[in-house]
C-alpha positions as CSV (number, residue, x, y, z in Angstrom):
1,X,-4.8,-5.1,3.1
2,X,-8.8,-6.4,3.7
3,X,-8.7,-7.4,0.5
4,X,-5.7,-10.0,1.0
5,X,-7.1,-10.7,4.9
6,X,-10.6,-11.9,3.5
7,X,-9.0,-14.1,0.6
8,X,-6.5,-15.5,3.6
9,X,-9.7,-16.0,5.7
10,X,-11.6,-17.6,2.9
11,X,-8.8,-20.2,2.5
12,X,-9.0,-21.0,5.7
13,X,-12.8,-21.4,5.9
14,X,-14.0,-18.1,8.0
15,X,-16.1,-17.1,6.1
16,X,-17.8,-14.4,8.2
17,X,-13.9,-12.9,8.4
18,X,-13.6,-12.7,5.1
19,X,-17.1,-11.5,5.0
20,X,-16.3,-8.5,6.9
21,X,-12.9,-7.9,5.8
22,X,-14.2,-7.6,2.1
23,X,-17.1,-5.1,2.9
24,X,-14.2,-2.8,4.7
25,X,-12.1,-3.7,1.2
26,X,-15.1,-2.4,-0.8
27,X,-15.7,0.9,1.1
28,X,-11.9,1.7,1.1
29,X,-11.7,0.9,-3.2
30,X,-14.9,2.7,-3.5
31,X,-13.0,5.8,-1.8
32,X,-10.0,5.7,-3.7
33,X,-11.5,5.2,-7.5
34,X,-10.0,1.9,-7.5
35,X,-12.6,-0.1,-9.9
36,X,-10.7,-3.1,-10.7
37,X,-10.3,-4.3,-7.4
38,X,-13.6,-2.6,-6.5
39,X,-15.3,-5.6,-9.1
40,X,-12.7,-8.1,-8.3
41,X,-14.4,-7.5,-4.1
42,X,-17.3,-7.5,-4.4
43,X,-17.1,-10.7,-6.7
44,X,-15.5,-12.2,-4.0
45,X,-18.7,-11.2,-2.4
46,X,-21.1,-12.5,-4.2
47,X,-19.5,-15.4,-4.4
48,X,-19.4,-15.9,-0.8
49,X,-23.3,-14.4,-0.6
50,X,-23.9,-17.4,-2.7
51,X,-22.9,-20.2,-0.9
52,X,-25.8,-19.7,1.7
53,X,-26.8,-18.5,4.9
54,X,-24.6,-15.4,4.0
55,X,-22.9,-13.6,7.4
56,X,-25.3,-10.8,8.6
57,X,-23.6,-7.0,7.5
């Protein structure tokens, strides 16, 4: 579910929503053993780390 509202909120250019929907994402696949989607987040992450001025955690 945070997974899909960050990549919604990306799209739409909210970047500090996505932000903070992708760190709950991470915590809640980090939980439940789920790797793939555990690298796929946190690529989605870095990704948005890396466009600048990254949204404070």
């Amino acid at each position: 579910m945070h997974h899909t509202a960050a990549q919604l909120e990306l799209k739409r250019g909210h970047r500090f929503a996505a932000y903070e929907n992708l760190i709950k994402a991470i915590d809640l696949f980090e939980r439940l053993g789920m790797r793939r989607e555990l690298a796929e987040a946190r690529g989605e992450l870095r990704r948005i780390e890396e466009m600048g001025e990254a949204p404070a955690a």
